[in-house]
C-alpha positions as CSV (number, residue, x, y, z in Angstrom):
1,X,-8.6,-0.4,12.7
2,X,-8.8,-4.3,13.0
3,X,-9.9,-4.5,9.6
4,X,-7.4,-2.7,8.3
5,X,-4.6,-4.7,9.7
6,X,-6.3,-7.9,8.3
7,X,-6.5,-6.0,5.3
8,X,-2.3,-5.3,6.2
9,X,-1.3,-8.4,6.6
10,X,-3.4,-10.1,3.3
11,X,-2.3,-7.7,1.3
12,X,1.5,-8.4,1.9
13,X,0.8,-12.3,2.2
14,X,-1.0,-12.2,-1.3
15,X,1.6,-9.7,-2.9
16,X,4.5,-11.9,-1.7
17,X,3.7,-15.2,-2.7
18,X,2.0,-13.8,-6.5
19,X,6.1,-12.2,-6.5
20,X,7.8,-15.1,-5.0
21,X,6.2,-17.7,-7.2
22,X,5.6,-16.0,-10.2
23,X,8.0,-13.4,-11.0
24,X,12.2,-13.8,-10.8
25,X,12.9,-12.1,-7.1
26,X,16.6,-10.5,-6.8
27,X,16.0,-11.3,-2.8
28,X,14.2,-11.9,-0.3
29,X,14.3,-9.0,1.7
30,X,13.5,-6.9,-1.5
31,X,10.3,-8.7,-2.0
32,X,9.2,-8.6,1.4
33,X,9.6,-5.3,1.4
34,X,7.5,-4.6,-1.9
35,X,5.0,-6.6,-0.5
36,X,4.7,-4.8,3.1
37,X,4.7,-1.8,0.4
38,X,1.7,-3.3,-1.1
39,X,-0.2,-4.0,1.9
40,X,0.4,-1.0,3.5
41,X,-1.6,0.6,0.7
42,X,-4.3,-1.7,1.1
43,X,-4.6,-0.9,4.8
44,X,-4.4,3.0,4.4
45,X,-6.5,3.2,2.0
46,X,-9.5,1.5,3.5
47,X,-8.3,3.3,7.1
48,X,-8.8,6.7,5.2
49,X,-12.0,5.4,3.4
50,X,-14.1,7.4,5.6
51,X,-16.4,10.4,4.7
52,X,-15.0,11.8,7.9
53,X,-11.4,12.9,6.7
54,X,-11.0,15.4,4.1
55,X,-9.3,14.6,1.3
56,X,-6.6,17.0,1.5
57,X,-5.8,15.0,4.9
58,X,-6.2,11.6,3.2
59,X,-3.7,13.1,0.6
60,X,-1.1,14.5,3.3
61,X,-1.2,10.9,5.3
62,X,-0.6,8.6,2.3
63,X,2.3,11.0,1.3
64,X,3.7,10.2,4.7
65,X,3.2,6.7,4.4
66,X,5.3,6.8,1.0
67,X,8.1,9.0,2.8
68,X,8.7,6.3,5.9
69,X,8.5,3.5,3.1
70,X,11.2,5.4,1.1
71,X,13.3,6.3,4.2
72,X,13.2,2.6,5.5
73,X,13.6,1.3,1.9
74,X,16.8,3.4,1.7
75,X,17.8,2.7,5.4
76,X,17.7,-1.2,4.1
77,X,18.6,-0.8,0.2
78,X,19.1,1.8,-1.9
79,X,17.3,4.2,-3.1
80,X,16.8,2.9,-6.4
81,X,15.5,-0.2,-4.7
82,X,13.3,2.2,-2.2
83,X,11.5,3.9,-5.2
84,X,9.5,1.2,-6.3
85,X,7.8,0.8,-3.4
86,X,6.0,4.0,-3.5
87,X,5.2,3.6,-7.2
88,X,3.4,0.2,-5.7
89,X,1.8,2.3,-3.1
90,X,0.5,4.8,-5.0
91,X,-1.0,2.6,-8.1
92,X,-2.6,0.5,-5.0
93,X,-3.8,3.3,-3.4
94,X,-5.6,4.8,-6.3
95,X,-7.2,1.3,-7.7
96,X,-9.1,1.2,-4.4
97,X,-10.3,4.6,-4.3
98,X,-11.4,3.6,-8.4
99,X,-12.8,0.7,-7.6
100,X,-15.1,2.8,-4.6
101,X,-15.7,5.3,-7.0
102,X,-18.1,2.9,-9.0
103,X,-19.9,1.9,-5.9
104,X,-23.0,4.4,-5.0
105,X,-22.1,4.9,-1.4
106,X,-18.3,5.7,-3.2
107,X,-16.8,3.6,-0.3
108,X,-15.6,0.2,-0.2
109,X,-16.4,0.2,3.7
110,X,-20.1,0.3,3.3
């Protein structure tokens, strides 16, 4: 779990900074919010990188993980602004479990 809050709060610091440097930013509070987005990905993914949950379960929890970030999102923005978010989450999501899938062990943990 420790691990996956460092890998939390990286993710967001790295996502923000490559956006709020790099790319045009229409606010703030819109970027901070792709970037928890972003990091949040990061940190469920290697949570649920565990031969020990089945992947219908993995599935179910990062689906629920997109709905609170698209509930939030639309709580804050709108939900034009909210959608995004989960498109970041998702793309994340999947690199990782790519990039695992090349590795023998097919975990990023080990």
């Amino acid at each position: 779990m420790q691990k996956a809050l460092i890998y939390f709060v990286l993710g967001t610091a790295v996502s923000f900074l490559i956006n709020y440097f790099l790319l045009s930013s229409e606010s703030i509070a819109l970027e901070v919010y792709y970037a928890v987005a972003f990091g949040a990905a990061w940190a469920v993914a290697y949570y649920l990188d565990t031969p020990d949950i089945a992947l219908p379960k993995k599935l179910g929890l990062s689906f629920i993980v997109m709905a609170i970030l698209v509930f939030i999102g639309t709580l804050i923005f709108k939900l034009e602004l909210a959608i995004p978010s989960i498109l970041k989450f998702s793309m994340v999501f999947v690199a990782y479990y790519v990039i695992a899938s090349f590795r023998a062990t097919k975990s990023l943990r080990k």
